[in-house]
VOTORLUM-99627 format. One line per field, with one value per atom (N, C-alpha, C, O, CB): residue number from 1; x, z, y. Coordinates in pm, whole numbers. Each point is the difference from the previous one (the first is absolute). Glycine has a CB too. Example, Ala and Ser with C-alpha at 12.3 -4.5 7.8 and 13.67 -1.06 7.14 Angstrom:
BEGIN
k [1|1|1|1|1|2|2|2|2|2] $
u [1319|-89|90|104|-293|154|82|-77|51|67] $
w [780|0|0|66|59|-197|6|73|17|-232] $
v [-569|119|120|-2|-115|222|119|109|111|-174] $
//
This chain:
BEGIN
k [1|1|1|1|1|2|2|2|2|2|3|3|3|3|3|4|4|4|4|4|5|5|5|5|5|6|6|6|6|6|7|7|7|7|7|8|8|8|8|8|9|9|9|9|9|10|10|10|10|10|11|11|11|11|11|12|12|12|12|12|13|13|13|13|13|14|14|14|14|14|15|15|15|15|15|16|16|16|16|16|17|17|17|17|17|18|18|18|18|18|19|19|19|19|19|20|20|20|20|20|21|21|21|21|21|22|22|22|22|22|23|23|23|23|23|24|24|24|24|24|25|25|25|25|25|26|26|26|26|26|27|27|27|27|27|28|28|28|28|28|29|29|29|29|29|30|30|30|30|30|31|31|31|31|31|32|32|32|32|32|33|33|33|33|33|34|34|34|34|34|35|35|35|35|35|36|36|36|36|36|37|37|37|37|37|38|38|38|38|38|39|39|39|39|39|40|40|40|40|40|41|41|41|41|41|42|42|42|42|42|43|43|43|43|43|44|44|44|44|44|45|45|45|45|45|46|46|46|46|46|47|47|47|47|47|48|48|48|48|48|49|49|49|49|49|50|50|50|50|50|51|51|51|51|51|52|52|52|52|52|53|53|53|53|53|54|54|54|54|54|55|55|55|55|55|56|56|56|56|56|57|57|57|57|57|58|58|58|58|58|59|59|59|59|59|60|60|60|60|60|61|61|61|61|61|62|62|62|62|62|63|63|63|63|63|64|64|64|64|64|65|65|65|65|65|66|66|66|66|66|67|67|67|67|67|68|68|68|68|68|69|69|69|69|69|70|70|70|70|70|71|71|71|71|71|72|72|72|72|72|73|73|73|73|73|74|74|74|74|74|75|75|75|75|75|76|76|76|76|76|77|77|77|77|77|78|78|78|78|78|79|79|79|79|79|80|80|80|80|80|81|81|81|81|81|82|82|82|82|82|83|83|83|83|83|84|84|84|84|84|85|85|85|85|85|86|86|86|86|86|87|87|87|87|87|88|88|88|88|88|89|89|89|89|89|90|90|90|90|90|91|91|91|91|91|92|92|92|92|92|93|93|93|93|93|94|94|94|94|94|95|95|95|95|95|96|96|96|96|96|97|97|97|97|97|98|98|98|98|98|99|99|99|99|99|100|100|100|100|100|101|101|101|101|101|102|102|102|102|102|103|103|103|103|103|104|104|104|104|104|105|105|105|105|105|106|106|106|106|106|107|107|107|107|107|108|108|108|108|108|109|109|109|109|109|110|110|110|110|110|111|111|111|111|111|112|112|112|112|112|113|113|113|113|113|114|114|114|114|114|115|115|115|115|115|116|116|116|116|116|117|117|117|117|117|118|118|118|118|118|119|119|119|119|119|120|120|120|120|120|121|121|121|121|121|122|122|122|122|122|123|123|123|123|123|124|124|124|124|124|125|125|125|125|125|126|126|126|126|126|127|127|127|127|127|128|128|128|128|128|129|129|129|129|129|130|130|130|130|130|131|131|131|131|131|132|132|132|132|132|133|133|133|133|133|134|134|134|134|134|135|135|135|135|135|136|136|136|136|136|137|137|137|137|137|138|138|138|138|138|139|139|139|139|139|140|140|140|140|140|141|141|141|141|141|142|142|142|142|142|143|143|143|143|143|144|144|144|144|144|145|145|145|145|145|146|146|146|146|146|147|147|147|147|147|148|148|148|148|148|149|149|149|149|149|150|150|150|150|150|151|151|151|151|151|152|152|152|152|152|153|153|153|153|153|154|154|154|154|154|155|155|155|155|155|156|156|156|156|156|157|157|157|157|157|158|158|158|158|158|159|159|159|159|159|160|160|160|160|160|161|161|161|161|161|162|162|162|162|162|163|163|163|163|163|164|164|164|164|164|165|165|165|165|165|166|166|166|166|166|167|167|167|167|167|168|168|168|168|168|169|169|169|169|169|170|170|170|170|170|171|171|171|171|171|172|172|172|172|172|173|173|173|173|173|174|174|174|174|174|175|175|175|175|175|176|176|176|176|176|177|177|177|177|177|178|178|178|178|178|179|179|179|179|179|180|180|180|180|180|181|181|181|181|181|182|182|182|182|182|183|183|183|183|183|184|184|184|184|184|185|185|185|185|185|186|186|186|186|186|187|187|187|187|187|188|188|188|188|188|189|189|189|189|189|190|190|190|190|190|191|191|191|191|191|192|192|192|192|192|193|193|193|193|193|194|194|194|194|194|195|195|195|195|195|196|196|196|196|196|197|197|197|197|197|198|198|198|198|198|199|199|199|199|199|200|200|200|200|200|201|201|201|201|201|202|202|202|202|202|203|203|203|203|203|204|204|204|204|204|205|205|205|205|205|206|206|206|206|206|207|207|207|207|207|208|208|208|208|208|209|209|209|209|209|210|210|210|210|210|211|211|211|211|211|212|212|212|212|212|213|213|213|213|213|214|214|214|214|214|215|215|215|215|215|216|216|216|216|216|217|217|217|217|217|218|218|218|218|218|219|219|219|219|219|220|220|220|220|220|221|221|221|221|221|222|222|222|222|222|223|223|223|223|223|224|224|224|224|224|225|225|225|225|225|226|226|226|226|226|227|227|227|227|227|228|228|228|228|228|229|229|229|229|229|230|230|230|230|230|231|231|231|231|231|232|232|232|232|232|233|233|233|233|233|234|234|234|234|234|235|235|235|235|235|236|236|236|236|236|237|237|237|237|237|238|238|238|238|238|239|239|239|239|239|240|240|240|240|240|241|241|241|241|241|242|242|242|242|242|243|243|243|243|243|244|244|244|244|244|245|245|245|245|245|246|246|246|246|246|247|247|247|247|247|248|248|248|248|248|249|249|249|249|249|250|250|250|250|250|251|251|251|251|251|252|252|252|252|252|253|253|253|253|253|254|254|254|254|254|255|255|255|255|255|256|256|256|256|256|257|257|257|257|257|258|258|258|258|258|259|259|259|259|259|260|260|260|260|260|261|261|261|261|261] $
u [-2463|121|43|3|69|-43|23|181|110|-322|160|173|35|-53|89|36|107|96|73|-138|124|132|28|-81|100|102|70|96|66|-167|168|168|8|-78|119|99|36|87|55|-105|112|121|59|-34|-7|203|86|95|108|-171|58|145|13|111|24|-234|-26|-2|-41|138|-38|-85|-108|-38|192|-238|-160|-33|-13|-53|54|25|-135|-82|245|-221|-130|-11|104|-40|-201|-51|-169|-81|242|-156|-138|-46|66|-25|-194|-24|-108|-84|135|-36|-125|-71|46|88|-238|-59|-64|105|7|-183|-38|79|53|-291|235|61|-72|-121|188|27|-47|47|114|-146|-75|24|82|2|-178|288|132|104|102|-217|95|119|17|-92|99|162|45|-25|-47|216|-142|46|90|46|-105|113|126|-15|-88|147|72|62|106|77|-57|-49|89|129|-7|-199|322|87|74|81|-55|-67|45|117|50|-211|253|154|21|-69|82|121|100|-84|-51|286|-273|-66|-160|-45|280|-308|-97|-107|-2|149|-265|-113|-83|5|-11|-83|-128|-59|-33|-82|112|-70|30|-64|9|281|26|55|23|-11|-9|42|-107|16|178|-297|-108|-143|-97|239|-160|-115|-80|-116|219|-3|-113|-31|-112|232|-28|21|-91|-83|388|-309|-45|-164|-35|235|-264|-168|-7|-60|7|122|1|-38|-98|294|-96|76|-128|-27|364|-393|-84|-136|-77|187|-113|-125|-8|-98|81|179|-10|-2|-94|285|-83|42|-11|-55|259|-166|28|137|76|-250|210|88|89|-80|-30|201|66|102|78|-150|89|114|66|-58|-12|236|47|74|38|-34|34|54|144|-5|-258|395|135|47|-35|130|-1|45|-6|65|44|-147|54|-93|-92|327|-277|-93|-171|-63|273|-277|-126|-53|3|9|-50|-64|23|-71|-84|285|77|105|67|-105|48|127|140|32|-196|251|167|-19|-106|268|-43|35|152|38|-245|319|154|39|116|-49|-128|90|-15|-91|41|146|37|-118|-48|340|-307|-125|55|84|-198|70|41|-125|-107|376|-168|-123|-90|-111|276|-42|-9|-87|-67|266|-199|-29|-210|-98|461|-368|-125|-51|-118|167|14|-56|-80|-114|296|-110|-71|-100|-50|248|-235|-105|-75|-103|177|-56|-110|-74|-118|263|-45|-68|-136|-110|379|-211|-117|-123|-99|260|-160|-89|-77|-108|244|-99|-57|-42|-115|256|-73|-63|-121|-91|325|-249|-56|-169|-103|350|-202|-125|-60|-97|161|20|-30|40|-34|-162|272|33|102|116|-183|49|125|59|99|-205|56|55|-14|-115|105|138|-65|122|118|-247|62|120|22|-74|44|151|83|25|20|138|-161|74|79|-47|-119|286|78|77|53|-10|-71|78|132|16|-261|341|108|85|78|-175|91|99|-134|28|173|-315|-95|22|-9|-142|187|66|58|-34|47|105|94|-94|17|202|-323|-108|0|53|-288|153|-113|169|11|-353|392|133|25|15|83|-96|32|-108|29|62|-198|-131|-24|-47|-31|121|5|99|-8|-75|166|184|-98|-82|385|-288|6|-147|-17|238|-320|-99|-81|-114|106|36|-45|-146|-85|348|-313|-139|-87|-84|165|-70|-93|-3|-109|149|68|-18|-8|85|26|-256|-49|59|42|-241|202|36|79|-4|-173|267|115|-2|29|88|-151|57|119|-30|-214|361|98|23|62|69|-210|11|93|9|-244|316|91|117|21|-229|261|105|103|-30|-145|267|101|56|-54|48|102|14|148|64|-257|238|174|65|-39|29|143|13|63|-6|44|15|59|-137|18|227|-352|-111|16|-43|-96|188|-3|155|81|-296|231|81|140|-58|-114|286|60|-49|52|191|-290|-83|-146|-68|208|-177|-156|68|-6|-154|242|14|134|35|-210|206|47|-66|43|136|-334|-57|-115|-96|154|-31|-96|104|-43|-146|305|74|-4|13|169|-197|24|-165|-39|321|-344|-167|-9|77|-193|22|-79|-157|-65|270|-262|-176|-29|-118|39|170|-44|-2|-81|185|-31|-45|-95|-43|154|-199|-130|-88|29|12|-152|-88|-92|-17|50|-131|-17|-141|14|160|-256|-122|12|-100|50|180|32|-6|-48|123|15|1|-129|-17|253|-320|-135|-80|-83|95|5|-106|35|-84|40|162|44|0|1|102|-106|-10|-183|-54|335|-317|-181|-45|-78|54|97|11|63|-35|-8|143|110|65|103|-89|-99|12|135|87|-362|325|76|129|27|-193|285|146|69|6|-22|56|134|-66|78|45|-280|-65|78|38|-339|307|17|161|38|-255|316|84|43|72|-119|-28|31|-12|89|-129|-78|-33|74|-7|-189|259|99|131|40|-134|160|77|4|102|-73|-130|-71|70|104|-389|196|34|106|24|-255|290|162|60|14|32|11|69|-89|53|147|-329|-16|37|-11|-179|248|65|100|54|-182|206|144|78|122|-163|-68|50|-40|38|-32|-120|-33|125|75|-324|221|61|-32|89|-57|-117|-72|23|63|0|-120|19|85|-9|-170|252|92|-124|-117|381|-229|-96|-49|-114|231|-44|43|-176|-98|478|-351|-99|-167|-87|309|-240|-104|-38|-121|223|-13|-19|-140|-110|441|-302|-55|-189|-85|356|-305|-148|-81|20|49|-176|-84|-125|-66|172|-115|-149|58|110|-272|13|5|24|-83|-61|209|34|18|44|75|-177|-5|96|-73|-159|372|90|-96|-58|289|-220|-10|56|25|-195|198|120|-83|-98|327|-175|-27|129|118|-312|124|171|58|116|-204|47|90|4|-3|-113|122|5|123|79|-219|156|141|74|119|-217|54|80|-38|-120|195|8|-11|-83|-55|229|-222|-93|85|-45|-126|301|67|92|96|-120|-38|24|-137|-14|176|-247|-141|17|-2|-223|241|18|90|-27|4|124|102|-67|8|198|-292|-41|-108|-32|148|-208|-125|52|-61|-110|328|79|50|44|4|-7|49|-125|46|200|-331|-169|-33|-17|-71|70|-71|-98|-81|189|-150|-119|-60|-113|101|117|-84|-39|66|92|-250|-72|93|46|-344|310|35|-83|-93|198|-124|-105|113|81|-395|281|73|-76|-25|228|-243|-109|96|116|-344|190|51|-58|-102|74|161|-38|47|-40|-159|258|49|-40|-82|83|89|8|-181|-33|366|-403|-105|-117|-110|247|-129|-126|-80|-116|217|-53|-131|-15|22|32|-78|-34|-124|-101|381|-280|-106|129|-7|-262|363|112|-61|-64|293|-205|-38|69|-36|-73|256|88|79|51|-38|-23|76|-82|39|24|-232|-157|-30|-49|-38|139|-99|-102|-33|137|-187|-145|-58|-122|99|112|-15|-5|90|31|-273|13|8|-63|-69|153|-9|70|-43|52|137|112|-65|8|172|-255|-56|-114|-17|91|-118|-157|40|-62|-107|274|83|71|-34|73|27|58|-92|38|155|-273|-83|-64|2|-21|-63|-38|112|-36|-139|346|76|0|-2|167|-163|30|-89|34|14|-195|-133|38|3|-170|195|26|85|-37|23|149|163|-92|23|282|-423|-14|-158|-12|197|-268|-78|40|-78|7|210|74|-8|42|156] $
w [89|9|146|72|-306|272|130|53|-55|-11|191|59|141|100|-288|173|168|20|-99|124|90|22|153|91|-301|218|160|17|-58|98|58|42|11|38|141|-234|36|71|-3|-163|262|63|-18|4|90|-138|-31|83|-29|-135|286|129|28|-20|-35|108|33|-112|19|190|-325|-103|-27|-8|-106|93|-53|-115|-11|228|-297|-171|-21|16|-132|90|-79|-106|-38|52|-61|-163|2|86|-129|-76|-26|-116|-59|76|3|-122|-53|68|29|-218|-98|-93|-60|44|22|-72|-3|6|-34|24|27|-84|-106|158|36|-61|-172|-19|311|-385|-95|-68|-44|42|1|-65|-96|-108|163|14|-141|3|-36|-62|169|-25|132|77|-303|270|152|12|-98|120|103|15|-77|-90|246|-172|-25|124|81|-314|222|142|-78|-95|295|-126|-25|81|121|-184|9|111|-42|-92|180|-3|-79|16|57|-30|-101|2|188|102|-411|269|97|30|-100|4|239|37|-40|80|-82|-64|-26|62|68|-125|67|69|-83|-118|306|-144|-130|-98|-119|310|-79|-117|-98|-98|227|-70|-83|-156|-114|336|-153|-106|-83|-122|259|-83|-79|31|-12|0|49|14|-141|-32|239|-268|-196|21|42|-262|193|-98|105|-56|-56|262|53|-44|-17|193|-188|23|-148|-19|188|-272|-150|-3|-55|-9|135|0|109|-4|-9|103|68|-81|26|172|-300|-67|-53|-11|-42|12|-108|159|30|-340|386|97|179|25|-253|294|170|-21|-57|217|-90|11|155|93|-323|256|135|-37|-85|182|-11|34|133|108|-292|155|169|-4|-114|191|2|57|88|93|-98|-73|88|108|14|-213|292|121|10|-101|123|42|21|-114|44|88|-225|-49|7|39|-110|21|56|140|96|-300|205|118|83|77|-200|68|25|113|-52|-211|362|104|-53|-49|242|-167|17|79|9|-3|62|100|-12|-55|45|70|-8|-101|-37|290|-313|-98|-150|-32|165|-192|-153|-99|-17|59|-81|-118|-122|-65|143|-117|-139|-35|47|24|-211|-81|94|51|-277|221|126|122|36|-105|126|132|-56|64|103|-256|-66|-56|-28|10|-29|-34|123|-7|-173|279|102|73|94|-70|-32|31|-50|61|-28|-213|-101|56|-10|-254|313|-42|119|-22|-83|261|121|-81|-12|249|-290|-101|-46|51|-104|-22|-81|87|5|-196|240|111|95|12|-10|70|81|-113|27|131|-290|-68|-99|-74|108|-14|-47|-160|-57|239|-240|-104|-28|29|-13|-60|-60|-117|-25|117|-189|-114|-41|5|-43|-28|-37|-138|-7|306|-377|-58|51|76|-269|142|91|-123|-112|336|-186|-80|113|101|-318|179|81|-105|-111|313|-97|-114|75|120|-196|-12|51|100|-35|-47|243|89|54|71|32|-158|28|-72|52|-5|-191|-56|62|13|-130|164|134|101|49|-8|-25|134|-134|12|171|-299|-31|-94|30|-62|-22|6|107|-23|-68|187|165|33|26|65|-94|-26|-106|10|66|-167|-139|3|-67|-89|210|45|98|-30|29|119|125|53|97|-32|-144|34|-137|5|252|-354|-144|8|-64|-27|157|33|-1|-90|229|-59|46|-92|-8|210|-329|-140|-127|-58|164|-148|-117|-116|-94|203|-103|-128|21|123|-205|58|41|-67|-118|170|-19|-105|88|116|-232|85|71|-99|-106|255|-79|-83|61|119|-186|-54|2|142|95|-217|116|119|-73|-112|356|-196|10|85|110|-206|89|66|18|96|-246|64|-7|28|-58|-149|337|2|-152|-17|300|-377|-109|-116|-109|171|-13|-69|1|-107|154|31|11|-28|5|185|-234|3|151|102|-358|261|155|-11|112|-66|-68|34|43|77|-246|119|109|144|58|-212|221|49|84|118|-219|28|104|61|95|-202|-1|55|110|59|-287|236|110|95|114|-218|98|133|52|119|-194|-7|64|3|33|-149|87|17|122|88|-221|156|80|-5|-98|121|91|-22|-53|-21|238|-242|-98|-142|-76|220|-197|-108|-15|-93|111|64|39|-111|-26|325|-356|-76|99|82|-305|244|53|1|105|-131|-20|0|62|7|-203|250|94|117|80|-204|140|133|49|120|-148|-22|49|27|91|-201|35|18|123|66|-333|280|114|115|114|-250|116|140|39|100|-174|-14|29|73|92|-248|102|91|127|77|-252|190|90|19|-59|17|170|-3|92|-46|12|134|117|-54|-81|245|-97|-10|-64|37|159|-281|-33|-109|-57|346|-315|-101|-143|-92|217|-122|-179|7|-74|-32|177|26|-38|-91|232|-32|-11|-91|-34|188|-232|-125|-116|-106|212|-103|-87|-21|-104|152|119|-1|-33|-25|153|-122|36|-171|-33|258|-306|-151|-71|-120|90|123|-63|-7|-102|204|71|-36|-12|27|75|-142|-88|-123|-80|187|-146|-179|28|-110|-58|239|26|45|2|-19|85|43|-69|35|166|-340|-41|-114|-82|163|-31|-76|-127|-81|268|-206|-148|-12|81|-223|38|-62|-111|-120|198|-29|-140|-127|34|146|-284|-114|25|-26|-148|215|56|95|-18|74|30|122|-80|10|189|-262|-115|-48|1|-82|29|-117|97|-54|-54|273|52|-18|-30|199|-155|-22|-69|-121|136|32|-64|-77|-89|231|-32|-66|-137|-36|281|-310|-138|11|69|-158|55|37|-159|-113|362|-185|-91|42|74|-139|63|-18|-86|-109|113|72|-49|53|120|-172|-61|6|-60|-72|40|71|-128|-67|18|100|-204|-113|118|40|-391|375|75|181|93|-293|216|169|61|-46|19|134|94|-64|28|251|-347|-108|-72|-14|93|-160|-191|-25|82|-133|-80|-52|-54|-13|-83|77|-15|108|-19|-186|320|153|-13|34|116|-191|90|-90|66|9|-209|-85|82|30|-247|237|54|102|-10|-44|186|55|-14|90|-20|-208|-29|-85|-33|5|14|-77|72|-36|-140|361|70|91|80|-88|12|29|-100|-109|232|-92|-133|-29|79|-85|-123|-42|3|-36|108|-18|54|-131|-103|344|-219|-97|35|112|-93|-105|-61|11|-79|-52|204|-67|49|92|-61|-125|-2|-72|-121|134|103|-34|-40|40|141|-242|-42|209|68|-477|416|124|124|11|-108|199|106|126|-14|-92|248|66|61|58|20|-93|39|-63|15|146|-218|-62|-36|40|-123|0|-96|129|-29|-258|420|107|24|60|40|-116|127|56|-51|154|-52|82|58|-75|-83|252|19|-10|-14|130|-108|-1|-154|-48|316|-310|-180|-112|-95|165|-20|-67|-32|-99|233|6|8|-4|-11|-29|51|-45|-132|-18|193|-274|-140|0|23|-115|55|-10|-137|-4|206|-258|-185|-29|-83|2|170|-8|31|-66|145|76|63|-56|1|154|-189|-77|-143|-45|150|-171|-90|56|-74|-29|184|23|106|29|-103|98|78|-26|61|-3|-204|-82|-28|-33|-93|131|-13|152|21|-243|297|165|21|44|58|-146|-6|-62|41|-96|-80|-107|75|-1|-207|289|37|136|29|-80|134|69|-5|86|-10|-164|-88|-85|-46|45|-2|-140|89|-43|-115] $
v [130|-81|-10|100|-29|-179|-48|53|-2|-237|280|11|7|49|77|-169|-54|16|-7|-129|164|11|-14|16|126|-172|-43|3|84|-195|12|-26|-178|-88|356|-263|-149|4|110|-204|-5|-10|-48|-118|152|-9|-59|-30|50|22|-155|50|107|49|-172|198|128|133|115|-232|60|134|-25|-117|180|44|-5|75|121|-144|-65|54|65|-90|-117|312|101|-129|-55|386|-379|-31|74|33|-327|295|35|-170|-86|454|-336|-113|95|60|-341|283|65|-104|-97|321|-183|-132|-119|-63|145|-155|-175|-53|34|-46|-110|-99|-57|-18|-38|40|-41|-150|-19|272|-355|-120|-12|58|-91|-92|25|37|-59|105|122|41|20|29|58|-110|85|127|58|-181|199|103|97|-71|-49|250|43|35|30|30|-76|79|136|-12|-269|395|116|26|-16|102|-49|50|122|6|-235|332|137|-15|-97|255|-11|38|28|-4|151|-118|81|112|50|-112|133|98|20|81|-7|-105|-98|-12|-103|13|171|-105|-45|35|62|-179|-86|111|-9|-182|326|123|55|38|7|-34|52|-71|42|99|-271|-83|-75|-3|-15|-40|-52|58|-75|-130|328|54|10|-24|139|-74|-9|-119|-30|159|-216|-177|-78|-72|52|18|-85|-18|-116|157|23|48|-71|-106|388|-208|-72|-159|-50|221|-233|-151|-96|-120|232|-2|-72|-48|-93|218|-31|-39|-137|-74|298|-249|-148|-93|-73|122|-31|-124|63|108|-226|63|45|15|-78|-59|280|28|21|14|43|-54|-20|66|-43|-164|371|49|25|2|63|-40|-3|94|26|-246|282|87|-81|-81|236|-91|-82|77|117|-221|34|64|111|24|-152|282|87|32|-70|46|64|30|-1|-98|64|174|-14|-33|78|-120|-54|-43|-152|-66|228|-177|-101|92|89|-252|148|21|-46|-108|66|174|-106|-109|-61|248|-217|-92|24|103|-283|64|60|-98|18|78|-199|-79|95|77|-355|250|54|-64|-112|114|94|0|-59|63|153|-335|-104|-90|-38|9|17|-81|-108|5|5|-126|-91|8|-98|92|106|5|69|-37|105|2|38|-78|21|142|-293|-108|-64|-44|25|22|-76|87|-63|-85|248|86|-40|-30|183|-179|25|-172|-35|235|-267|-135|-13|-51|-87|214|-5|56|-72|124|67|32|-99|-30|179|-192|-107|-112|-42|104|-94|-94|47|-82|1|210|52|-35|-61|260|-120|-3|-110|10|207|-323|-137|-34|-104|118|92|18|-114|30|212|-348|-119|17|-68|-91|255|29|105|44|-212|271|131|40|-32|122|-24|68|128|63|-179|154|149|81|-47|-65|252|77|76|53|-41|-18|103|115|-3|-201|305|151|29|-21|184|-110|16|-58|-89|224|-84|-60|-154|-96|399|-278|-104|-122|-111|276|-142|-89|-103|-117|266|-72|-140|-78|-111|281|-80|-63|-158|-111|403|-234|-76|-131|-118|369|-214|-103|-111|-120|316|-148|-44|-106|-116|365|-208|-93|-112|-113|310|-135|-129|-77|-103|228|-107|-108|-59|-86|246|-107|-86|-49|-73|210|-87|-89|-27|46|41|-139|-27|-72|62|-91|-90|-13|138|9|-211|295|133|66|57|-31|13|72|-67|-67|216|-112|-61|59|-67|16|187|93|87|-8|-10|121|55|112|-22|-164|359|131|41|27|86|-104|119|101|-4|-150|265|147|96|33|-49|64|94|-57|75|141|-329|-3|-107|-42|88|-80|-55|-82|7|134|-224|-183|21|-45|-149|257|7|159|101|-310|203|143|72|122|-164|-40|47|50|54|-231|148|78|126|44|-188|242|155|-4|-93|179|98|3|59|35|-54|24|25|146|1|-171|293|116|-48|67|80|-253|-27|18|109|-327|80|12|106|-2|-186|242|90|137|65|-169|139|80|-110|50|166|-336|-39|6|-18|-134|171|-17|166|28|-266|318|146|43|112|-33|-154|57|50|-38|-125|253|41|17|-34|106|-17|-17|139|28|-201|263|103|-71|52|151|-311|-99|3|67|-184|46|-64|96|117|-197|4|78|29|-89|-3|250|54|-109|-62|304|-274|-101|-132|-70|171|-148|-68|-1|-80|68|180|38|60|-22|51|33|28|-104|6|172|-281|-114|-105|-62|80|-23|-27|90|-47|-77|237|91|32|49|100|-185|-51|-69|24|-15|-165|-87|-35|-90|69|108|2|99|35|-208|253|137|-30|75|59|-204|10|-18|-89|10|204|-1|-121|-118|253|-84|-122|-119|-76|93|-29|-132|58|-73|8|148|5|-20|-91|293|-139|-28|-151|-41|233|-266|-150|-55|-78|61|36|-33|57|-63|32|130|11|-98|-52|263|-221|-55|-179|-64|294|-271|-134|-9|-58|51|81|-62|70|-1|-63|124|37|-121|-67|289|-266|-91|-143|-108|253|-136|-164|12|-94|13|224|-30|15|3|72|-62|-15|-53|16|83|-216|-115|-147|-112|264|-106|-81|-64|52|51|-252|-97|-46|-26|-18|36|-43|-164|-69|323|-293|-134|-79|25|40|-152|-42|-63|-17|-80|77|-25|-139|-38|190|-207|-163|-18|-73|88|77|6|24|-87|217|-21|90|-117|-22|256|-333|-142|-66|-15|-70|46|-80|69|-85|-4|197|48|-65|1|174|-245|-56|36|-53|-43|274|45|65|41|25|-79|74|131|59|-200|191|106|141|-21|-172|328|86|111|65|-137|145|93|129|0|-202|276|161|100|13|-62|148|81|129|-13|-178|312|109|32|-29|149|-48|28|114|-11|7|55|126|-64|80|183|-373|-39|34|81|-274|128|29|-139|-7|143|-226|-97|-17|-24|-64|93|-45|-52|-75|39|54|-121|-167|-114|358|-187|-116|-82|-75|185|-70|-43|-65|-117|313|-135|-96|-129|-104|314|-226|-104|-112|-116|283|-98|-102|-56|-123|234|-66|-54|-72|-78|196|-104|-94|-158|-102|362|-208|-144|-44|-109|152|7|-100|-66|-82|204|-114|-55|-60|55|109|-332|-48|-7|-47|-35|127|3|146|35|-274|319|153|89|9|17|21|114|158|21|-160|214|120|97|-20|-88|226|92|137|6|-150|231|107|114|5|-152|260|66|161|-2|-165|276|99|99|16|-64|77|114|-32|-116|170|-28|20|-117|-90|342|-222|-128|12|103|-124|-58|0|67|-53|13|134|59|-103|0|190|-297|-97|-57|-118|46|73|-64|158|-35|-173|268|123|39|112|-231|122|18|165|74|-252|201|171|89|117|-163|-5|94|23|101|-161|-52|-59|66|67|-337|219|72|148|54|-224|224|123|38|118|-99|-130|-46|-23|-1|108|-125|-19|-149|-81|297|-239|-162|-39|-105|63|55|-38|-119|-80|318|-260|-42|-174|-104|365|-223|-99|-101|-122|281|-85|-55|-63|-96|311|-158|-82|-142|-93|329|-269|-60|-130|-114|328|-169|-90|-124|-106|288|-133|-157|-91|-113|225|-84|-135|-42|-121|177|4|-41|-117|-110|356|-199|-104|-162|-117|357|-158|-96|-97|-117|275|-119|-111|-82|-118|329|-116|-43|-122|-87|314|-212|-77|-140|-84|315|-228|-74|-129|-107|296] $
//
């Protein structure tokens, strides 16, 4: 199985992607976009290798994460959208579907609003569009967080990559306040999405299963999936998993299936 990886430039950020895979007749790319704190390993290291077998796959790495550099502007959906797109451009990619997990979600949202040509097919796993999705204790333990929070498989994997003073630091702070400054979407806005789009949730996530509904009824046409188990596990997740893939390998033939359909 074939693989690559580089930097794109975005106005001076230079976004990490990897590509796994050849290209396959038919179908686009996926493109991956891990969570909050997040690198490609820790977030799609199971799922990616899986997914490459059926299609080419394309993951990235956001600001301040992995092997992507900070810089001084504020880390948002918006602004990761336009990373993702040099990406795509750099590698000639005109069409792709996305899955985004959690705070990637907003990436892969951000992408399906504002540039609807470039996304064919649409998963947002385990995240949210509206701040009234959580409840006011989400966020008030994101306002008093600290990087003793941090799950410990974060901070090692980042201090691997980024052994020098102050990276994990930044990177903590980077996706504090992109959830605490995030705005979300009125339903009004959600309505305009054109890609087909598939919502997944677990029963035990950081939102309801009757939050993710609401959001697959304000997307028209959007698909439902709601798997039994925690934020990320039915992804490989490393930290959600524990390396128990059962969850994953279950949940994978519909991913195929929404993204096949």
């Amino acid at each position: 199985m074939t693989f690559a990886h580089g930097y794109a430039d975005n106005h001076g950020l230079r976004m990490y992607f990897e590509v796994h895979g050849d290209a396959v007749p038919g179908k686009p790319p996926l493109l991956l976009i891990p969570g909050g704190g997040s690198t490609i390993g820790t977030n799609f290291g199971e799922l990616s290798p899986l997914l490459a077998e059926q299609r080419q796959v394309i993951a990235v790495e956001e600001e301040g994460h992995g092997r992507t550099r900070p810089t001084s502007r504020p880390l948002t959906a918006e602004n990761s959208a336009g990373d993702i797109l040099a990406v795509l451009d750099q590698i000639h990619a005109e069409t792709v579907d996305v899955l985004g997990f959690s705070a990637g979600g907003h990436t892969a949202i951000a992408l399906a609003l504002g540039h609807p040509a470039r996304v064919r097919r649409l998963i947002v796993a385990s995240t949210f569009a509206s701040r009234d999705a959580v409840p006011d204790e989400f966020w008030d333990g994101m306002a008093k967080a600290t990087l003793d929070d941090m799950p410990d498989i974060y901070k090692d994997a980042d201090r691997r990559l980024n052994p020098e003073p102050g990276h994990l630091e930044r990177l903590f702070e980077l996706d504090r306040r992109r959830i605490l400054d995030f705005a979300g979407w009125p339903d009004e806005e959600l309505g305009t999405i054109t890609a087909p789009t598939l919502v997944v949730s677990a029963d035990r996530d950081v939102v309801s299963a009757e939050y993710a509904a609401r959001l697959a009824r304000a997307i028209p046409g959007a698909r439902l999936l709601v798997v039994p188990g925690g934020h990320g596990d039915y992804l490989g997740e490393q930290a959600a998993s524990g390396g128990d893939l059962r969850t994953l390998h279950v949940t994978l033939p519909f991913l195929l299936r929404f993204l096949d359909g």
